[in-house]
PDB file of N, CA, C, O and CB in Angstrom:
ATOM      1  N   UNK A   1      52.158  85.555  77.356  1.00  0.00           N
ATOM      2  CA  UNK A   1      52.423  85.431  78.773  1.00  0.00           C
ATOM      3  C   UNK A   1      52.736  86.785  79.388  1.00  0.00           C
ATOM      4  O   UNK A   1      52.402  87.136  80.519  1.00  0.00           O
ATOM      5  CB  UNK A   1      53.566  84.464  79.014  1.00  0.00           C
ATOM      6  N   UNK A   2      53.305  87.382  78.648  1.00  0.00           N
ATOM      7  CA  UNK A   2      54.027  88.606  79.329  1.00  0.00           C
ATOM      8  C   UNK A   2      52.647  89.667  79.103  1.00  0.00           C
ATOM      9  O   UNK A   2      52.699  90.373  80.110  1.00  0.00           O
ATOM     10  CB  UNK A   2      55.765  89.182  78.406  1.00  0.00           C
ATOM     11  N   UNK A   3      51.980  89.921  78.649  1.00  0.00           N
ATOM     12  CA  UNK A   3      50.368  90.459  78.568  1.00  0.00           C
ATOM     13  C   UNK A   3      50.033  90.409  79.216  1.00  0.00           C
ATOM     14  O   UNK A   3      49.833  91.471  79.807  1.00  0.00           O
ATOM     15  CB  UNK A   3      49.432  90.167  78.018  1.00  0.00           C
ATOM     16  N   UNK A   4      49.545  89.009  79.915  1.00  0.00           N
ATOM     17  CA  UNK A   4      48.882  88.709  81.137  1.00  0.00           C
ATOM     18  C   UNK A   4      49.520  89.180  82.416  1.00  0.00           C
ATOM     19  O   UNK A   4      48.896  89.721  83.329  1.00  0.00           O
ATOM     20  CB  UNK A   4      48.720  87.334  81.210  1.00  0.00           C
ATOM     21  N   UNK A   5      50.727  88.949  82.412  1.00  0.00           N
ATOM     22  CA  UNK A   5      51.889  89.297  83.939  1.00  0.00           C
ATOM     23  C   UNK A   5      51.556  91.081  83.634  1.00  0.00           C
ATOM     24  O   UNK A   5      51.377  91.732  84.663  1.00  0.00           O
ATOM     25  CB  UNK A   5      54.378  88.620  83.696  1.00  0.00           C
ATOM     26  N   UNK A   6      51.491  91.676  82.608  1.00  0.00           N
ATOM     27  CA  UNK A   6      51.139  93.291  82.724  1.00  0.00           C
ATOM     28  C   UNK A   6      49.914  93.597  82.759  1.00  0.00           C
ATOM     29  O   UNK A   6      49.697  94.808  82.803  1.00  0.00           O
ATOM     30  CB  UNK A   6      51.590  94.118  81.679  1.00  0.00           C
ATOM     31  N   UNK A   7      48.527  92.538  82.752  1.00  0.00           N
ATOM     32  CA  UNK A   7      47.757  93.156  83.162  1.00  0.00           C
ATOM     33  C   UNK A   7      46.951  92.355  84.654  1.00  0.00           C
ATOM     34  O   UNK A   7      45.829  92.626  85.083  1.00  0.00           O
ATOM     35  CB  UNK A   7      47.027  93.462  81.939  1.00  0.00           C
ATOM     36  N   UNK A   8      48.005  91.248  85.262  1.00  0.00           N
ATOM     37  CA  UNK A   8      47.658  91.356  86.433  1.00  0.00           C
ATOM     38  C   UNK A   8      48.468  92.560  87.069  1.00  0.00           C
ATOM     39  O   UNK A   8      47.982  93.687  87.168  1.00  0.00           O
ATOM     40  CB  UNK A   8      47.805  90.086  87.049  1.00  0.00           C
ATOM     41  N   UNK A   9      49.354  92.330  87.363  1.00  0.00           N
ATOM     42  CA  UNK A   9      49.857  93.944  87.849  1.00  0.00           C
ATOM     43  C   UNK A   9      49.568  95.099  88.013  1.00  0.00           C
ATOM     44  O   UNK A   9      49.787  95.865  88.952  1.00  0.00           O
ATOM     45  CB  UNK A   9      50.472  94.366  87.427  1.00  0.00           C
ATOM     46  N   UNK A  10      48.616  95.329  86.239  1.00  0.00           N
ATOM     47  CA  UNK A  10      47.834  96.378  86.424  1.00  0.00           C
ATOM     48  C   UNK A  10      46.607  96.419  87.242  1.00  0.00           C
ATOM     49  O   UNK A  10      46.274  97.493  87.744  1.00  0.00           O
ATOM     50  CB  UNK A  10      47.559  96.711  85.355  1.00  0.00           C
ATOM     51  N   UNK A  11      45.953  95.433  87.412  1.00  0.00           N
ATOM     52  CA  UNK A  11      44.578  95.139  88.446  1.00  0.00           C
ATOM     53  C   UNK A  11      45.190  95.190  89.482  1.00  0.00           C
ATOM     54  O   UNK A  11      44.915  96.113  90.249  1.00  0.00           O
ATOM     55  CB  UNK A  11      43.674  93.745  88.409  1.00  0.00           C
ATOM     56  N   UNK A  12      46.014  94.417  89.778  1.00  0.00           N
ATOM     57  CA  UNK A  12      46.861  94.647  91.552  1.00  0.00           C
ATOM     58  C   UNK A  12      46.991  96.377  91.885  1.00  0.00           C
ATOM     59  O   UNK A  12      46.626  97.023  92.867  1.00  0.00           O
ATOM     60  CB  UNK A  12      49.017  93.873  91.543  1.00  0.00           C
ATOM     61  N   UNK A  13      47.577  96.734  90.794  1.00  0.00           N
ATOM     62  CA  UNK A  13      48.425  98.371  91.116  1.00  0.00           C
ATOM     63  C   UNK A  13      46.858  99.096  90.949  1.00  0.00           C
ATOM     64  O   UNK A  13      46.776 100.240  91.397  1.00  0.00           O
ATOM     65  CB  UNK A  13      50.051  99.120  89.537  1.00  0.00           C
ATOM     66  N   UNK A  14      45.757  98.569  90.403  1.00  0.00           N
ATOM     67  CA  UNK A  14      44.268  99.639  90.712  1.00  0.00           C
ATOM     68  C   UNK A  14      43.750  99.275  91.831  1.00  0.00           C
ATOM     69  O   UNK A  14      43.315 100.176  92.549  1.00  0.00           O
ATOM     70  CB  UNK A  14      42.938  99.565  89.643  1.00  0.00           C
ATOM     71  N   UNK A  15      43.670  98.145  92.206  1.00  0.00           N
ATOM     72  CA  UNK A  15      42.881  97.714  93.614  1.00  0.00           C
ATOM     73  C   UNK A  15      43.785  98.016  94.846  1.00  0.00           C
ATOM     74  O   UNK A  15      43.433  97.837  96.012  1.00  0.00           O
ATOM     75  CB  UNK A  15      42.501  95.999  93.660  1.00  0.00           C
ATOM     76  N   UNK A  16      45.158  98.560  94.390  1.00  0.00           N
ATOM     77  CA  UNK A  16      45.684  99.224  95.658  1.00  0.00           C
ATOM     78  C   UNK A  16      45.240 100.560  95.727  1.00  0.00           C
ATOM     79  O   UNK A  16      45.039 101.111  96.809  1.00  0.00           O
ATOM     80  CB  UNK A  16      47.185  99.227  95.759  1.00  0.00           C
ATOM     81  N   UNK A  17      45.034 101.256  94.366  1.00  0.00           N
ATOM     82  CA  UNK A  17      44.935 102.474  94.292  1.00  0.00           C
ATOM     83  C   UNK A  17      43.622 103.028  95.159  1.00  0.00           C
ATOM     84  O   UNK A  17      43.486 103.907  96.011  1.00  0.00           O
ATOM     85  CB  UNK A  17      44.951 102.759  92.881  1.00  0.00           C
ATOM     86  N   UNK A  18      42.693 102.046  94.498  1.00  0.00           N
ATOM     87  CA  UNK A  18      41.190 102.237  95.159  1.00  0.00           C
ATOM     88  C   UNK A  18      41.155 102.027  96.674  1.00  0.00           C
ATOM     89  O   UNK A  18      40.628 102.794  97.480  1.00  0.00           O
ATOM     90  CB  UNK A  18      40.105 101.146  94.528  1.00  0.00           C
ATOM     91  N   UNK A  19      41.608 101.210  96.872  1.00  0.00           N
ATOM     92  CA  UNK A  19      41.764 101.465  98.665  1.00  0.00           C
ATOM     93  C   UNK A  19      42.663 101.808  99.467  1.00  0.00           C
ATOM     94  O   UNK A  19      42.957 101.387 100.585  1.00  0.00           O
ATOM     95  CB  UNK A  19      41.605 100.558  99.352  1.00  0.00           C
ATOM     96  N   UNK A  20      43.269 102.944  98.552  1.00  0.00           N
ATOM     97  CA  UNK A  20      44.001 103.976  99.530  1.00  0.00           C
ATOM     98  C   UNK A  20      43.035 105.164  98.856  1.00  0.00           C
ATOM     99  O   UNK A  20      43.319 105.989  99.725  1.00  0.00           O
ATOM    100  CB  UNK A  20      46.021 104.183  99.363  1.00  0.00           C
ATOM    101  N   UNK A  21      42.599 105.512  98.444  1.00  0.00           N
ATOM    102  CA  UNK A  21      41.646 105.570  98.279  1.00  0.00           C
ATOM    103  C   UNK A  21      40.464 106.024  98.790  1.00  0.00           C
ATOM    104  O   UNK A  21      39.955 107.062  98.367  1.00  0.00           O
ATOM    105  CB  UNK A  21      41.683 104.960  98.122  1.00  0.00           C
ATOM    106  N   UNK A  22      39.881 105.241  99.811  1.00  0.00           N
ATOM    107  CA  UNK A  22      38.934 104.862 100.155  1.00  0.00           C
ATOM    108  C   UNK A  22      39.131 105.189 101.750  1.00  0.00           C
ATOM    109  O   UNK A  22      38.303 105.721 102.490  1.00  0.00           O
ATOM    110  CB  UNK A  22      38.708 103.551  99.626  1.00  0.00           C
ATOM    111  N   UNK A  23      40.777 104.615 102.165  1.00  0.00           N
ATOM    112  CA  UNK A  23      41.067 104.902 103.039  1.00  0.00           C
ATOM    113  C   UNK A  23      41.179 106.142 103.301  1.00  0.00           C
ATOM    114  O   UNK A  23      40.732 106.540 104.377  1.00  0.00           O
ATOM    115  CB  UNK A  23      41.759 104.382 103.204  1.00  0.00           C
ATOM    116  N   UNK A  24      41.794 107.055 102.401  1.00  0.00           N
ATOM    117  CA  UNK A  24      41.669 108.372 102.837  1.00  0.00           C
ATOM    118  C   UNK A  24      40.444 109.167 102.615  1.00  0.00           C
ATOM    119  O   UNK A  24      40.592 110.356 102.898  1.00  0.00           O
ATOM    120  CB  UNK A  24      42.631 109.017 102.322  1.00  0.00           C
ATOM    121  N   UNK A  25      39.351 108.852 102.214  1.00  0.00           N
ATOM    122  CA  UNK A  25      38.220 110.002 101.688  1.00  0.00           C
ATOM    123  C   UNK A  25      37.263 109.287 103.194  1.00  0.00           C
ATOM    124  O   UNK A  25      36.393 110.064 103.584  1.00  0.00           O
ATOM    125  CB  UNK A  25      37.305 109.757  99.463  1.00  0.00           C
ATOM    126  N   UNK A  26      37.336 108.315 103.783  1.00  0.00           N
ATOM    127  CA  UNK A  26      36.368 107.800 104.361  1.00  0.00           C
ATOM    128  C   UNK A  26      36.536 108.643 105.516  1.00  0.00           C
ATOM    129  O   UNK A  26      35.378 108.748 105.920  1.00  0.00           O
ATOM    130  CB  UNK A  26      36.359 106.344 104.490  1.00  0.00           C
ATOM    131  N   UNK A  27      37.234 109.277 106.260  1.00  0.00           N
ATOM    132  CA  UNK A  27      37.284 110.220 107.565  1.00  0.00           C
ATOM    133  C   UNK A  27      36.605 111.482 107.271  1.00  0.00           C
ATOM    134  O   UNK A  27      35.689 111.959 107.942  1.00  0.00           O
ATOM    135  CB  UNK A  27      38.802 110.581 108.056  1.00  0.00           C
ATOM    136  N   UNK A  28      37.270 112.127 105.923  1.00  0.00           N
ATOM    137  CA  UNK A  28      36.808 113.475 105.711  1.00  0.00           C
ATOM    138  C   UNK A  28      34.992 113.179 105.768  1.00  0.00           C
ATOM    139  O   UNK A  28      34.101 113.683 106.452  1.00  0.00           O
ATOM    140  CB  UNK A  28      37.519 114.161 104.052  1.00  0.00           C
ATOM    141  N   UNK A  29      34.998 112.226 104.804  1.00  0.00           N
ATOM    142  CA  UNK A  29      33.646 112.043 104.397  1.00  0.00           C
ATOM    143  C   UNK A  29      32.585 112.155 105.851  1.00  0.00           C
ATOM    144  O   UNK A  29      31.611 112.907 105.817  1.00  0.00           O
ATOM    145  CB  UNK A  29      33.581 110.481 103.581  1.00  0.00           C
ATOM    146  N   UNK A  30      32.890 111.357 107.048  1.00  0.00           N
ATOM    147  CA  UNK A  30      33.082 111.273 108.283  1.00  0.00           C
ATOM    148  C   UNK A  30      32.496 112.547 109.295  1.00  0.00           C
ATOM    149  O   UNK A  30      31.413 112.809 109.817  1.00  0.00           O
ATOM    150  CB  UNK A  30      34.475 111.071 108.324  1.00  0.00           C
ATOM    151  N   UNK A  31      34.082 113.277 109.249  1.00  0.00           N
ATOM    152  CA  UNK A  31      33.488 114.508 109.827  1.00  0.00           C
ATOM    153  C   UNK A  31      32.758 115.557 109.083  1.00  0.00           C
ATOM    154  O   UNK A  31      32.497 116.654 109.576  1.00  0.00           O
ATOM    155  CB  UNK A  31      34.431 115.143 110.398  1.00  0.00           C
ATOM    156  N   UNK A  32      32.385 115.137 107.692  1.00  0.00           N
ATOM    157  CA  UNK A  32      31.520 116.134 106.904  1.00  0.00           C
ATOM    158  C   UNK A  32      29.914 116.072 107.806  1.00  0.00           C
ATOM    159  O   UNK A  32      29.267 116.996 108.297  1.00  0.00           O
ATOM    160  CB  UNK A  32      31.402 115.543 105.004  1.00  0.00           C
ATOM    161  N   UNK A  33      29.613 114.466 107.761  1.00  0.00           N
ATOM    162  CA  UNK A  33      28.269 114.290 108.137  1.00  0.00           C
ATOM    163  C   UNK A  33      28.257 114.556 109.452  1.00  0.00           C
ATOM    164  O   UNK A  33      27.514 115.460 109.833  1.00  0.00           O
ATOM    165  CB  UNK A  33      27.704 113.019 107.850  1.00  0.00           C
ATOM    166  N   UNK A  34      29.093 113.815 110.448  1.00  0.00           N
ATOM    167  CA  UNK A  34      29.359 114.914 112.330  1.00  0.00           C
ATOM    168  C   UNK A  34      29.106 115.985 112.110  1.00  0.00           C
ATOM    169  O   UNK A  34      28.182 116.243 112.881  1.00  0.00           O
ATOM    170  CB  UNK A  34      30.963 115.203 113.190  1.00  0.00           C
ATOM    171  N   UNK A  35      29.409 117.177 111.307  1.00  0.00           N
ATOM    172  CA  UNK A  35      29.058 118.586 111.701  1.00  0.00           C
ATOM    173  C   UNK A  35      27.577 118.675 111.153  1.00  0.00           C
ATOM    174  O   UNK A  35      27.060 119.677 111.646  1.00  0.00           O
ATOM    175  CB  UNK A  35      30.130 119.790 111.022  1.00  0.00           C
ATOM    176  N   UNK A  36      26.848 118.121 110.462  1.00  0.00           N
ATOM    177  CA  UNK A  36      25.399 118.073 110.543  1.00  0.00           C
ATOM    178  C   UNK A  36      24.853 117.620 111.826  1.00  0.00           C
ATOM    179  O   UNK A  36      23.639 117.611 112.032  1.00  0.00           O
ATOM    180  CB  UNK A  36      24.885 117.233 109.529  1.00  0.00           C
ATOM    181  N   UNK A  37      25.658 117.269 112.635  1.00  0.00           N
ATOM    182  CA  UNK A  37      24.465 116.370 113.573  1.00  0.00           C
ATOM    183  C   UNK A  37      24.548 116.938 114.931  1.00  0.00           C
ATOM    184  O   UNK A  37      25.498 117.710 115.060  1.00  0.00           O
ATOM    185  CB  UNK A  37      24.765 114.564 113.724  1.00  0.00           C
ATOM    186  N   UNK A  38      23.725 116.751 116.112  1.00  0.00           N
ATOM    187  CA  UNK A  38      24.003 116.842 117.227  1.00  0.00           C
ATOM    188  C   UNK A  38      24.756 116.038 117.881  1.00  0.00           C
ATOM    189  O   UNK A  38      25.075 114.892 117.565  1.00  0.00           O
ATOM    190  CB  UNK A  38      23.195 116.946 117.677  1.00  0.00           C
ATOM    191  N   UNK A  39      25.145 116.832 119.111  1.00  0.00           N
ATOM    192  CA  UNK A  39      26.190 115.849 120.134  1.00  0.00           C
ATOM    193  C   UNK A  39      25.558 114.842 120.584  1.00  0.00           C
ATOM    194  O   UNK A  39      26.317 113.926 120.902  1.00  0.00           O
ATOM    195  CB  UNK A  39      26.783 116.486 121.448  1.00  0.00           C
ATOM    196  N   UNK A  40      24.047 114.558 120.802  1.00  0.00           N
ATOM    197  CA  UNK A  40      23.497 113.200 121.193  1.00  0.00           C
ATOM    198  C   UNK A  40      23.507 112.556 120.181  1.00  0.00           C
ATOM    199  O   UNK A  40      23.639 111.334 120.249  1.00  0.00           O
ATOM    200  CB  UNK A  40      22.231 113.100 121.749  1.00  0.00           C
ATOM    201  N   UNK A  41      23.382 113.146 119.075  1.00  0.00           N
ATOM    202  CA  UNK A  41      23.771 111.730 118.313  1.00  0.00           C
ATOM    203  C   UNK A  41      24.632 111.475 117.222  1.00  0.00           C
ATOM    204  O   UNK A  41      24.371 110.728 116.280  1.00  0.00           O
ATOM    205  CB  UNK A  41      22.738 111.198 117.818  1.00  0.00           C
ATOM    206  N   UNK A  42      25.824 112.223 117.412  1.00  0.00           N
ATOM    207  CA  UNK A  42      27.565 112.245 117.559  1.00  0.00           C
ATOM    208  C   UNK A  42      27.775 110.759 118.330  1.00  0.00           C
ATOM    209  O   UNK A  42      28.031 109.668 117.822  1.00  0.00           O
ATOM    210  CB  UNK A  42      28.304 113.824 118.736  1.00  0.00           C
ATOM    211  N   UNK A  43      27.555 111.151 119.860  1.00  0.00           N
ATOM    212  CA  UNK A  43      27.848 110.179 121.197  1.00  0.00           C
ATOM    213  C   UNK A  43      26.987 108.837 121.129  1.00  0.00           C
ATOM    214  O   UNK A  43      27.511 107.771 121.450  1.00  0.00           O
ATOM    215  CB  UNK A  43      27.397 111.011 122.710  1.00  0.00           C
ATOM    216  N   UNK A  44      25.534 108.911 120.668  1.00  0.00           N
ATOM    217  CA  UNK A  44      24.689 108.153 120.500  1.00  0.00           C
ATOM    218  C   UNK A  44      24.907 107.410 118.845  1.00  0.00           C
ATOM    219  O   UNK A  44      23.794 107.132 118.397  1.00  0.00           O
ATOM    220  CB  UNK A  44      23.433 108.962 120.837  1.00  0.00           C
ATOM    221  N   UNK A  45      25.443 107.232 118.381  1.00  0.00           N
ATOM    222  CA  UNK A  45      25.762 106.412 117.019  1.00  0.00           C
ATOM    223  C   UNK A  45      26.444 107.460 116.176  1.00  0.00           C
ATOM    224  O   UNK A  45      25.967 108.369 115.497  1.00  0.00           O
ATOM    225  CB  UNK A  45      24.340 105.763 116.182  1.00  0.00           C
ATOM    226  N   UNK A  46      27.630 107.105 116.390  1.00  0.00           N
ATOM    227  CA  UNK A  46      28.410 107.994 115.056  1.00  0.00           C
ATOM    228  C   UNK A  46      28.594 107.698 114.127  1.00  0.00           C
ATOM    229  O   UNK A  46      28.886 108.519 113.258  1.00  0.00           O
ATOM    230  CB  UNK A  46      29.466 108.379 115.031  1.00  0.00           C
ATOM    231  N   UNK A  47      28.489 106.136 113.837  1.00  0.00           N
ATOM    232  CA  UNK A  47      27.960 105.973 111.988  1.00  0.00           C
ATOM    233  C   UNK A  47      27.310 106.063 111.372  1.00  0.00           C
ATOM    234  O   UNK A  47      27.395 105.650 110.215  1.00  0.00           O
ATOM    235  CB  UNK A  47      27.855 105.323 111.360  1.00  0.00           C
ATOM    236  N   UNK A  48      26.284 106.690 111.896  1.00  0.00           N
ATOM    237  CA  UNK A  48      25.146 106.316 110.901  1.00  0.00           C
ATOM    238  C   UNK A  48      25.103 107.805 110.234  1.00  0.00           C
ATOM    239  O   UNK A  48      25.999 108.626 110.434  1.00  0.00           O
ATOM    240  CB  UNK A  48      23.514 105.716 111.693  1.00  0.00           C
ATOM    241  N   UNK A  49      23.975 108.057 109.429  1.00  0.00           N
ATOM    242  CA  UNK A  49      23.263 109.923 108.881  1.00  0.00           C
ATOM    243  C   UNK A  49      22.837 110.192 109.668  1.00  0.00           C
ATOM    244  O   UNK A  49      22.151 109.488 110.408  1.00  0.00           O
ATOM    245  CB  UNK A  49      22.147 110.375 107.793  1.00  0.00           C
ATOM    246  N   UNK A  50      23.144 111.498 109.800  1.00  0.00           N
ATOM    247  CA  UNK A  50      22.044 112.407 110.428  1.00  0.00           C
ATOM    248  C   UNK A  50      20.332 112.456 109.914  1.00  0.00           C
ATOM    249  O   UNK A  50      19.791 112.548 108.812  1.00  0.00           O
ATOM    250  CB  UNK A  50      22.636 113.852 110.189  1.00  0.00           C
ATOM    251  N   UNK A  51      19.808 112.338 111.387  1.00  0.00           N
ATOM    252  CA  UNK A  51      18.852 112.394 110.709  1.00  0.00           C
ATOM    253  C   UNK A  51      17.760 114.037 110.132  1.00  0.00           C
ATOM    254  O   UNK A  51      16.874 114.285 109.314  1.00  0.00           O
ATOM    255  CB  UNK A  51      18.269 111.429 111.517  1.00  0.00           C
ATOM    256  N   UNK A  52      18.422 114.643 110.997  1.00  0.00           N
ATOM    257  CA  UNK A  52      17.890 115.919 110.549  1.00  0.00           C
ATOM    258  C   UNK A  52      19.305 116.766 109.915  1.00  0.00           C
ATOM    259  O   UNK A  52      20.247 115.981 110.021  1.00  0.00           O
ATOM    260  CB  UNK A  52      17.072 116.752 111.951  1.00  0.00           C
ATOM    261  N   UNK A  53      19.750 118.009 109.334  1.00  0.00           N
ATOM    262  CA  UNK A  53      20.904 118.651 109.231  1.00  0.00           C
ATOM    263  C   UNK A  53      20.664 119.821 109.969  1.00  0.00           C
ATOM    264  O   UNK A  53      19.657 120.473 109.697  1.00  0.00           O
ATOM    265  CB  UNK A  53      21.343 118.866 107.897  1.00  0.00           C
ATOM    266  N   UNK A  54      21.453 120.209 110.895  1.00  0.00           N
ATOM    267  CA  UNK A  54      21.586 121.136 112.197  1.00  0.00           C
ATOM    268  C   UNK A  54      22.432 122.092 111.731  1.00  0.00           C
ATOM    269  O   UNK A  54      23.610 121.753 111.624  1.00  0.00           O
ATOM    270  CB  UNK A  54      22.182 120.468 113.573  1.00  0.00           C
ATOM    271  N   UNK A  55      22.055 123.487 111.346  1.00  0.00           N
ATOM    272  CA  UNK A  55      22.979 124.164 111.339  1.00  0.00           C
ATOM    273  C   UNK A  55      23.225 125.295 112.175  1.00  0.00           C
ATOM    274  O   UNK A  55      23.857 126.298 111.845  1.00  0.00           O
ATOM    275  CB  UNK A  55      23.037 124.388 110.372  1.00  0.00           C
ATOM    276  N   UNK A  56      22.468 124.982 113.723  1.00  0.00           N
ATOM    277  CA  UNK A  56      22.960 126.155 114.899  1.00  0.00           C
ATOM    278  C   UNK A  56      24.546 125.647 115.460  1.00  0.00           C
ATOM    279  O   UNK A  56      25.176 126.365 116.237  1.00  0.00           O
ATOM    280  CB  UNK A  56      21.651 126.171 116.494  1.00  0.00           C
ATOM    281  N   UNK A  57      25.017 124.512 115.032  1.00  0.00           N
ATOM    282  CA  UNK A  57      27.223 124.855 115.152  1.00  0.00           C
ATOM    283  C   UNK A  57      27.573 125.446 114.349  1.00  0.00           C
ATOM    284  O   UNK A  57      28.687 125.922 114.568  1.00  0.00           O
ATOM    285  CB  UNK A  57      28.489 123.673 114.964  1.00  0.00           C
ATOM    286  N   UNK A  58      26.799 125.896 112.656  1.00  0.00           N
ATOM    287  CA  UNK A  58      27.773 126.460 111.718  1.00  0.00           C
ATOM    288  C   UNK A  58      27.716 128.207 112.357  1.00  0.00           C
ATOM    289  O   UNK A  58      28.620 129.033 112.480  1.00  0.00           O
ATOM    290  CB  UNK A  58      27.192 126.168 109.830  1.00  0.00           C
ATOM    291  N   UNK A  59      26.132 128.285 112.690  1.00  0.00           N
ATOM    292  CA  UNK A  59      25.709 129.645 112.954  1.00  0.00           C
ATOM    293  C   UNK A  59      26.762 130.338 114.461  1.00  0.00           C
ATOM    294  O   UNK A  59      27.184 131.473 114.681  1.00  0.00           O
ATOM    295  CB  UNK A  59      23.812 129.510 113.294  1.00  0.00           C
ATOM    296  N   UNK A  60      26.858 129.266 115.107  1.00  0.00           N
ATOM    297  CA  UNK A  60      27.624 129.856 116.658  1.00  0.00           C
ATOM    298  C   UNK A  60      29.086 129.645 115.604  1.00  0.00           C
ATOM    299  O   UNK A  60      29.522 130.790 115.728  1.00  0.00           O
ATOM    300  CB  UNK A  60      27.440 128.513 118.707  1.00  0.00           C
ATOM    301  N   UNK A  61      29.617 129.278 115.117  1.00  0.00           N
ATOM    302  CA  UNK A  61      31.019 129.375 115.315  1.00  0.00           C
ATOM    303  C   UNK A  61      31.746 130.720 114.397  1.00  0.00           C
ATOM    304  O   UNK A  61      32.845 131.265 114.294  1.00  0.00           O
ATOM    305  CB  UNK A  61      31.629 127.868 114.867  1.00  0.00           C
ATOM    306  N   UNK A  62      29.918 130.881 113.645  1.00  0.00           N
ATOM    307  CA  UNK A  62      30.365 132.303 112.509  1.00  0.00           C
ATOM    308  C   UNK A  62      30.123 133.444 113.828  1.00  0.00           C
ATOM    309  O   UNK A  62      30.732 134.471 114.130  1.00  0.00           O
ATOM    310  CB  UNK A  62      28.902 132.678 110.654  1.00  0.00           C
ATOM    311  N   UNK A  63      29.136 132.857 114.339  1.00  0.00           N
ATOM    312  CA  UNK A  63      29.080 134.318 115.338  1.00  0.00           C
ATOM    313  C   UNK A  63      29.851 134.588 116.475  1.00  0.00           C
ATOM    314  O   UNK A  63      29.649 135.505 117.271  1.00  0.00           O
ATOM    315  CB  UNK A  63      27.819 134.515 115.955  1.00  0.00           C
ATOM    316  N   UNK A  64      30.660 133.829 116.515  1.00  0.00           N
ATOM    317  CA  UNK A  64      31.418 134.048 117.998  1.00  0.00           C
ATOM    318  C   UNK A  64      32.711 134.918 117.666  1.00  0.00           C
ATOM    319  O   UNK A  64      33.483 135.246 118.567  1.00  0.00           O
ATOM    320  CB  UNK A  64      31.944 132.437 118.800  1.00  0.00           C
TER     321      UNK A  64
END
C-alpha cells in the first residue's frame, strides 16, 4: 500500500513539474518566433510560425 501512495505522489509531483514547466518555456519560446516575423504578421496572427525568417530587426537594432 504504502508503494503505491509513493508512487502516486510521485506522478502527481512530475505532472506538476511538467507544467510549470511548460508554463514557463511557452512565452520565451513565443517571443523567440515574434522576432522572426513581421509586424503584419505579429498583429495579423501571433500564434502561428513565421512564415518566412526576417532578419532586417536583428540588422537595425545592431546598427543603430
Amino acid at each position: 500500500m504504502t508503494i503505491l501512495k509513493k508512487t502516486g505522489s510521485a506522478v502527481f509531483i512530475y505532472i506538476v513539474m511538467i507544467f510549470t514547466i511548460v508554463i514557463s518555456v511557452y512565452p520565451i519560446l513565443w517571443v523567440i518566433m515574434s522576432a522572426f516575423k513581421t509586424n503584419a504578421q505579429i498583429l495579423g496572427n501571433p500564434f502561428t510560425l513565421p512564415t518566412a525568417f526576417h532578419l532586417a530587426p536583428f540588422i537595425s537594432v545592431y546598427t543603430q
